[in-house]
C-alpha positions as a LaTeX table, in Angstrom:
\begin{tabular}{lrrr}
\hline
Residue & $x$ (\AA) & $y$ (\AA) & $z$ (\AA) \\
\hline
Unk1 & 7.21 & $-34.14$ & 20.01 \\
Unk2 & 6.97 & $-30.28$ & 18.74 \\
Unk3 & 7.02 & $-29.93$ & 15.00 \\
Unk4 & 10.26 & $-27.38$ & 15.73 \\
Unk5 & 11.88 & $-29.47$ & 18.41 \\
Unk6 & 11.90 & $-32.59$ & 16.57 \\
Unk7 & 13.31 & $-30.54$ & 13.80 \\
Unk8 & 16.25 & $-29.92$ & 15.88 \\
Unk9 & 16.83 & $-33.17$ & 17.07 \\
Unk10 & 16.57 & $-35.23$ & 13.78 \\
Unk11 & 19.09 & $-32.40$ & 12.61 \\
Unk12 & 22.49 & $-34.78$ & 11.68 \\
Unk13 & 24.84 & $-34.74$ & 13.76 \\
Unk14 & 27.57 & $-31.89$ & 11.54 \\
Unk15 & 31.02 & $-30.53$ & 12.45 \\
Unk16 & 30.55 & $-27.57$ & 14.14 \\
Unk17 & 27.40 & $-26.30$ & 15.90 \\
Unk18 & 24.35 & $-24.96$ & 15.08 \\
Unk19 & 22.09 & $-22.49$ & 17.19 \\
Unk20 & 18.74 & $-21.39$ & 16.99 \\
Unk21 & 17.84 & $-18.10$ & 18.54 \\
Unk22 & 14.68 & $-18.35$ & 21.27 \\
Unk23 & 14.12 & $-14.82$ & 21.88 \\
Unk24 & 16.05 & $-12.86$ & 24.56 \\
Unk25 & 19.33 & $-14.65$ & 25.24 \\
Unk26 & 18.02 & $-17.86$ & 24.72 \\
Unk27 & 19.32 & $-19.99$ & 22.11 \\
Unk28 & 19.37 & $-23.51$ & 21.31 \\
Unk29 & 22.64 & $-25.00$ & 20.16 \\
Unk30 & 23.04 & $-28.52$ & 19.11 \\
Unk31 & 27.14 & $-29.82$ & 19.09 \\
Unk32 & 27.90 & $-33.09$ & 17.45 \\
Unk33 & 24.84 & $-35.12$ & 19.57 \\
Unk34 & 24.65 & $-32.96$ & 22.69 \\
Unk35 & 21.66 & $-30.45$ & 22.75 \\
Unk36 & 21.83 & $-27.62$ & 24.94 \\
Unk37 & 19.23 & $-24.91$ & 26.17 \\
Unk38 & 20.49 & $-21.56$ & 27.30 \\
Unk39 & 18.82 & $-18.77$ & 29.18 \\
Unk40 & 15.67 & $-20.39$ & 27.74 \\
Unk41 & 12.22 & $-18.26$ & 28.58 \\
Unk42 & 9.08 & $-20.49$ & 27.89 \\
Unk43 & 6.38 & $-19.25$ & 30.35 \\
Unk44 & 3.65 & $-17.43$ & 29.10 \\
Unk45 & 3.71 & $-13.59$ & 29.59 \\
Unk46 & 1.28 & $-11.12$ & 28.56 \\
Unk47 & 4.27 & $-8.89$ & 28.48 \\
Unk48 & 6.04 & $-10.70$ & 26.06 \\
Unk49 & 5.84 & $-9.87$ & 22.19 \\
Unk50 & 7.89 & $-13.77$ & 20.99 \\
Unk51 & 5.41 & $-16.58$ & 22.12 \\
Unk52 & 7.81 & $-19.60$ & 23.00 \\
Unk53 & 8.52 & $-21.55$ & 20.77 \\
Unk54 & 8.75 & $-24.68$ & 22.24 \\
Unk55 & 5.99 & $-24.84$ & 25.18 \\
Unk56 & 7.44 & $-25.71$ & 28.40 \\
Unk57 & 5.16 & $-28.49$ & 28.69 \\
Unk58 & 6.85 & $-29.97$ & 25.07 \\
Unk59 & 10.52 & $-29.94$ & 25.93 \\
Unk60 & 11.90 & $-32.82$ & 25.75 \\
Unk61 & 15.70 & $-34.90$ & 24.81 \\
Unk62 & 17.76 & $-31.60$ & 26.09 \\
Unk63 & 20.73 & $-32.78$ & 27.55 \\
Unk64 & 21.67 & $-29.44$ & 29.77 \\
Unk65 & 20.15 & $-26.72$ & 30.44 \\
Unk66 & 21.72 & $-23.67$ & 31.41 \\
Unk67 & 21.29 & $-20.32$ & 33.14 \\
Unk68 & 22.94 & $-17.34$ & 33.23 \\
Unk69 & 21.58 & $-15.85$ & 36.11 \\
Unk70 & 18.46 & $-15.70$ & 38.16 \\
Unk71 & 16.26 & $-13.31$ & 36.48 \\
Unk72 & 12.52 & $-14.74$ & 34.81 \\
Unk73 & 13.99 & $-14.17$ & 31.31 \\
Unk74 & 17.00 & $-16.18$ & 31.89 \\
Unk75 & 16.29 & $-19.11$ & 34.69 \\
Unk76 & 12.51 & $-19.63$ & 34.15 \\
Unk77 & 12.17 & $-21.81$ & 37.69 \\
Unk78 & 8.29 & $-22.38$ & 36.18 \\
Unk79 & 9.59 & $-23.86$ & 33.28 \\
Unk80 & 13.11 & $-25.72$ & 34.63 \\
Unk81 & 10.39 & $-27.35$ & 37.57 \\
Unk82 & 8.77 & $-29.18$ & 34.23 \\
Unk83 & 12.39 & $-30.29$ & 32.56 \\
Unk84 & 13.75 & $-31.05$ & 35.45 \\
Unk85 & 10.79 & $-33.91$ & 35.33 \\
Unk86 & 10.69 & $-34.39$ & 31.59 \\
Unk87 & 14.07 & $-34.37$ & 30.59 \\
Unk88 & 15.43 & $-36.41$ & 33.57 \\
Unk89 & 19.14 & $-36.85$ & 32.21 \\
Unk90 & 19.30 & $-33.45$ & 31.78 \\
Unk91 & 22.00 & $-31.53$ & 33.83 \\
Unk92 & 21.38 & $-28.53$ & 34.96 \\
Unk93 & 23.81 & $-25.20$ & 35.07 \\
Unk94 & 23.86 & $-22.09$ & 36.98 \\
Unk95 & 25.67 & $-19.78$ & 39.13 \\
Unk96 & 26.05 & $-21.93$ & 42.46 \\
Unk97 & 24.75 & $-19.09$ & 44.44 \\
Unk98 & 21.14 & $-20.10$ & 43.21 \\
Unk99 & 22.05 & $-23.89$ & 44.14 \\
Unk100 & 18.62 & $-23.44$ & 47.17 \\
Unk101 & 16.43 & $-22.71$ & 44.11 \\
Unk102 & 17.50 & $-24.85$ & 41.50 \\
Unk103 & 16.95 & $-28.00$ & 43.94 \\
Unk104 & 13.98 & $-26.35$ & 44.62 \\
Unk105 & 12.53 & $-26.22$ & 40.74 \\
Unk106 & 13.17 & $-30.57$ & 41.26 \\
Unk107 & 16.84 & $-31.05$ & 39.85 \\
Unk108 & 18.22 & $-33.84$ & 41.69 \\
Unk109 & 21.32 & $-33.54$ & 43.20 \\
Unk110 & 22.90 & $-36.07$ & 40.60 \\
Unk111 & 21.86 & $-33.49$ & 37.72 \\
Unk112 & 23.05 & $-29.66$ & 39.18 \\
Unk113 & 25.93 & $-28.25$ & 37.82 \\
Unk114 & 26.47 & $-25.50$ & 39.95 \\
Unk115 & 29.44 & $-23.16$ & 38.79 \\
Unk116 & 31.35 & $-19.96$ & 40.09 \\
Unk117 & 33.58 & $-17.73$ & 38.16 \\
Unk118 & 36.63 & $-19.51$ & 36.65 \\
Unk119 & 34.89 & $-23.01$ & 37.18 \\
Unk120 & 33.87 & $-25.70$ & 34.43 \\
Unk121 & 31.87 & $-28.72$ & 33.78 \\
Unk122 & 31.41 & $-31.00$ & 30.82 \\
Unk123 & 28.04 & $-32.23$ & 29.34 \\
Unk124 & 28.99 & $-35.28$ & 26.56 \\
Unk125 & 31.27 & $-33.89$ & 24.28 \\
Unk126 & 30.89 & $-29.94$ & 25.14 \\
Unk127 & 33.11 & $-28.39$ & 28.03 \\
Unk128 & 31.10 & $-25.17$ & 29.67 \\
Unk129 & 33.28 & $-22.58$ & 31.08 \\
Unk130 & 32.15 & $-19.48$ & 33.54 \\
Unk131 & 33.34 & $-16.42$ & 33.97 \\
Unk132 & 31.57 & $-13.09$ & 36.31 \\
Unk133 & 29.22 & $-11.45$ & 34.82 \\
Unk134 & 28.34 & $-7.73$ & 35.56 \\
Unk135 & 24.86 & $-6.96$ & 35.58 \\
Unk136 & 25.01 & $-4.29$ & 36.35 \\
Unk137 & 27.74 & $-4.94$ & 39.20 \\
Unk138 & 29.35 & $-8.15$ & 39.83 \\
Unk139 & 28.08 & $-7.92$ & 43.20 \\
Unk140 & 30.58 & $-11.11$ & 44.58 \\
Unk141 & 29.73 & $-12.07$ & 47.97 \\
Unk142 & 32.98 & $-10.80$ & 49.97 \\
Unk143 & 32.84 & $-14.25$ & 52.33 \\
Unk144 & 32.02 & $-16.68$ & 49.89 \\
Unk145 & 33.74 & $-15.44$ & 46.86 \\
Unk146 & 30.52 & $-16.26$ & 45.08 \\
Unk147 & 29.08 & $-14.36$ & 42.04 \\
Unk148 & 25.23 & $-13.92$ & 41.04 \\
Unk149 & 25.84 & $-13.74$ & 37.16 \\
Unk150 & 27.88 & $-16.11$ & 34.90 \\
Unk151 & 29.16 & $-16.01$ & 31.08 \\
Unk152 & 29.89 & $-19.26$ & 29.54 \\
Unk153 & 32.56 & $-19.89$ & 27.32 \\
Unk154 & 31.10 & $-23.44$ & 25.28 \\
Unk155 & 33.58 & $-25.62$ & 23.49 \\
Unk156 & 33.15 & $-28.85$ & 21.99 \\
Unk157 & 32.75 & $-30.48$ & 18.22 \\
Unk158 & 35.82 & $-28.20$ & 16.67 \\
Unk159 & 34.03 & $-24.80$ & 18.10 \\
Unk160 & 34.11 & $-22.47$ & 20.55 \\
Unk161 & 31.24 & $-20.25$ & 21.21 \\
Unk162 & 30.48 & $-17.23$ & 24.02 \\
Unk163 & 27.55 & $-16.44$ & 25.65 \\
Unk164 & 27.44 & $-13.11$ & 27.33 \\
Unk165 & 24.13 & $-13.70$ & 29.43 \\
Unk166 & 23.52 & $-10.47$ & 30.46 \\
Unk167 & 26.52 & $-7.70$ & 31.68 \\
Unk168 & 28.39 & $-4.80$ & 31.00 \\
Unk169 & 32.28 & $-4.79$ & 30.38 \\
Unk170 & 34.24 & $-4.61$ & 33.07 \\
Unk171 & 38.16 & $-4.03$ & 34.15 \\
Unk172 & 40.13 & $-7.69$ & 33.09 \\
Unk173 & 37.03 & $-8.82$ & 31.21 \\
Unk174 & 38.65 & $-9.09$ & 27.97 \\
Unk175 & 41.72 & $-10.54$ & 28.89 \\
Unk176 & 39.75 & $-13.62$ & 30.56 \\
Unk177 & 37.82 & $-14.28$ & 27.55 \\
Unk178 & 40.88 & $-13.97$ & 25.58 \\
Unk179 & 42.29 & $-16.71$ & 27.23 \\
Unk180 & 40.02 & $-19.21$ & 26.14 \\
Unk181 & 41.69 & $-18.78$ & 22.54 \\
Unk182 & 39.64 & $-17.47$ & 19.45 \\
Unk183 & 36.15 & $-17.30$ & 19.49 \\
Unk184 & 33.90 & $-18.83$ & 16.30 \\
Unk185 & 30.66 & $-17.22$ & 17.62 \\
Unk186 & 29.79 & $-14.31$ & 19.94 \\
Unk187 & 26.19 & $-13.91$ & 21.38 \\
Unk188 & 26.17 & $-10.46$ & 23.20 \\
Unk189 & 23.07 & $-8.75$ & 24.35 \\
Unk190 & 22.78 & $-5.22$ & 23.35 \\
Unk191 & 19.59 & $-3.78$ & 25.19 \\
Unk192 & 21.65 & $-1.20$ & 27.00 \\
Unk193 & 20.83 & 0.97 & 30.56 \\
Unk194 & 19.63 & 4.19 & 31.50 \\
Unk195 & 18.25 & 5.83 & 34.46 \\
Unk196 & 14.41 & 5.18 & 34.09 \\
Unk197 & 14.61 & 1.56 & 33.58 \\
Unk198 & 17.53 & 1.14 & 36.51 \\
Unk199 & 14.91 & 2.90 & 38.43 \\
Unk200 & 12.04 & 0.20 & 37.84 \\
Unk201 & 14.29 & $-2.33$ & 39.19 \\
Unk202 & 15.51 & $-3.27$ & 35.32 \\
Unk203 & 18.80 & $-4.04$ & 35.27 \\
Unk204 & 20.93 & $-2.94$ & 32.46 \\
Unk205 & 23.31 & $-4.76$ & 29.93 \\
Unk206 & 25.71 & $-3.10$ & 27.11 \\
Unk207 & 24.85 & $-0.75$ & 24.76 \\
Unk208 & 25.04 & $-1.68$ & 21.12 \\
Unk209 & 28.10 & 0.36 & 20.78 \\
Unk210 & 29.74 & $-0.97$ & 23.73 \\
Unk211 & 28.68 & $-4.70$ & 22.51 \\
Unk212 & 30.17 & $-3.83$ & 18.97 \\
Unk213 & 33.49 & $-2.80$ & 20.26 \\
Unk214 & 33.88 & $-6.20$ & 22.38 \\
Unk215 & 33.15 & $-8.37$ & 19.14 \\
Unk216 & 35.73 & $-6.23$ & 17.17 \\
Unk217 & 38.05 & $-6.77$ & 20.23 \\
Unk218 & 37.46 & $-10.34$ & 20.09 \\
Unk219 & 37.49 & $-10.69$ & 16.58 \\
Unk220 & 34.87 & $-14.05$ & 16.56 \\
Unk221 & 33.96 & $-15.63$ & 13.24 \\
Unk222 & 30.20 & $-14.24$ & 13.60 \\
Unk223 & 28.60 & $-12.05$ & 16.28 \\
Unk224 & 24.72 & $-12.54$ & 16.85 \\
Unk225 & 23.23 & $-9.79$ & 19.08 \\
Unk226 & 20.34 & $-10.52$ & 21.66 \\
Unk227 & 18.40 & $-9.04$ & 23.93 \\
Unk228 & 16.24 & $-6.97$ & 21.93 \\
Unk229 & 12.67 & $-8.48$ & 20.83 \\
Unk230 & 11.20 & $-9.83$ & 24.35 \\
Unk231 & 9.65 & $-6.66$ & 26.22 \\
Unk232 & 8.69 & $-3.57$ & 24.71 \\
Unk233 & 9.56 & $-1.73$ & 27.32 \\
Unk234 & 13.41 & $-3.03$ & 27.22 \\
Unk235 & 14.24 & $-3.07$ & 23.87 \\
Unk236 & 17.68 & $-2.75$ & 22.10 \\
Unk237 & 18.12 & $-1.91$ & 18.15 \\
Unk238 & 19.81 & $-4.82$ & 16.13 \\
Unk239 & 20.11 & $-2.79$ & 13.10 \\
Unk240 & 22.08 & $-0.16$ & 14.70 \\
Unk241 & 24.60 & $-2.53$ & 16.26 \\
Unk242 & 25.15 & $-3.64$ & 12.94 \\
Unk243 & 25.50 & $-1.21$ & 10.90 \\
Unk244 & 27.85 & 0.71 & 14.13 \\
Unk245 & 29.92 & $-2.54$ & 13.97 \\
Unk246 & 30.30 & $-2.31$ & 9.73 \\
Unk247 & 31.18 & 1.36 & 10.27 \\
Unk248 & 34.01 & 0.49 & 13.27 \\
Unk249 & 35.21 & $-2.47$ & 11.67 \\
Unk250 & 34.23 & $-3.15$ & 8.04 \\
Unk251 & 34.35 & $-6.33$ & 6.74 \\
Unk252 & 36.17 & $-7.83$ & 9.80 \\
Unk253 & 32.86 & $-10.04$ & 11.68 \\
Unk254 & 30.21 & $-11.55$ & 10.62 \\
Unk255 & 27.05 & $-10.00$ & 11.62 \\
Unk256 & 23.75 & $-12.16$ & 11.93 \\
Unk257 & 20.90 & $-10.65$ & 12.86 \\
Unk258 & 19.06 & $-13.72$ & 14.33 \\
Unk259 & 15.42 & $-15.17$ & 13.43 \\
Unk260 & 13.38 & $-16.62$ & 16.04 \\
Unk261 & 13.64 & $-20.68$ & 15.29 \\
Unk262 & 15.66 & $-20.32$ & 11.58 \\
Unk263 & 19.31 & $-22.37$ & 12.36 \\
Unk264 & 22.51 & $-20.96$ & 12.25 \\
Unk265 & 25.92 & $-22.87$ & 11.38 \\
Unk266 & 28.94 & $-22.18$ & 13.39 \\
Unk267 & 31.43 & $-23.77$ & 11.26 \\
Unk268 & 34.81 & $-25.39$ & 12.33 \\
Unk269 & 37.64 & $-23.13$ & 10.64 \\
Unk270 & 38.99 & $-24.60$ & 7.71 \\
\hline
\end{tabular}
């Protein structure tokens, strides 16, 4: 097994979670025993400037893996065609618009875990919730009420963590993630838009400011940003959401500028 993947499995089982930041969105995130693998991007690139960590080819003992929406960076169908033969447990979650390609990549039909906004599954002891995403738009199909981009709301083990995939704010965002209840851990990209990259088909996400003010909304425990180290040509500015988010709302959130592989705790509150 992979030196770092083993790592993360022989990890005890703790109160809590722990994550470990993949580059991009993607994060690993082991609750109690279940190990879960989120907007994971393990092909090789020559755009890229993070190698994977784990190869595709060495993934192995995930119990779910999830997407966010179908973008390279964030459902690698290259890489989900491999788990979806070496990990064959493994369920396998996405917005059920993209159910054609998933069974496509291999899933069986026993494994997807297709959801739509408001809908929610459970993998062992972790409950996954979905809400719209807008990326830029939330572009829901008018017949089918479908939506192309999810968020995930993931409770289980004493914590509850959120997982913006990739969007902007939108009208009656806020109050649906309130809903869930407090939030221990926030993972919000903060890569931002503009006109030359919407041009080239690249598809914008929050700016750091506008990320900053949804964590100090929310009020989590600890806010990691994302988004930021993949593509040169897309990058966002970690330091600069901190130190906006210190200014805005000093000493209120946690701030933790993630390290590609190094874990961090998301601890039950005491």
């Amino acid at each position: 097994m992979n030196v770092f993947l083993k790592s993360v499995m022989d990890r005890p089982a703790e109160s809590g979670a722990t994550l470990w930041w993949m580059g991009q969105m993607g994060f690993l995130m082991k609750m109690g025993d279940t190990v879960l693998c989120i907007d994971y991007y393990a092909s090789p690139d020559h755009r890229r400037q993070v190698r994977p960590l784990v190869p595709a080819e060495e993934m192995t003992g995930i119990d779910a893996f999830l997407g966010t929406h179908n973008h390279l960076d964030h459902m690698d169908h290259a890489s989900w065609r491999l788990w979806a033969a070496q990990c064959p447990g493994a369920r396998f979650i996405y917005p059920r618009v993209h159910e054609r390609e998933v069974l496509e990549d291999g899933v069986t039909a026993d494994n997807v875990r297709g959801l739509n906004d408001g809908e929610s599954c459970t993998v062992g002891n972790v409950t996954i919730h979905a809400i719209a995403a807008a990326h830029e738009f939330i572009d829901r199909n008018p017949e089918t009420g479908l939506v192309p981009c999810l968020q995930y709301i993931i409770e289980g083990n004493g914590v509850r963590i959120y997982h913006a995939g990739d969007t902007l704010r939108y009208e009656g965002m806020l109050p649906e993630l309130k809903a869930f209840g407090p939030v221990d851990a926030a993972l919000l990209p903060i890569n931002g838009r503009d006109g030359e990259r919407y041009r080239r088909n690249c598809i914008g996400n929050m700016t750091y400011q506008e990320a900053a003010d949804l964590a100090g909304e929310l009020q989590p425990r600890i806010v990691i940003p994302g988004h930021w180290d993949m593509f040169r040509d897309n990058p966002g500015d970690p330091e600069a959401f901190a130190d906006y988010l210190d200014a805005k709302y000093p000493g209120q959130i946690g701030c933790v500028k993630p390290r590609h592989g190094e874990p961090i705790r998301v601890e039950k509150e005491k």
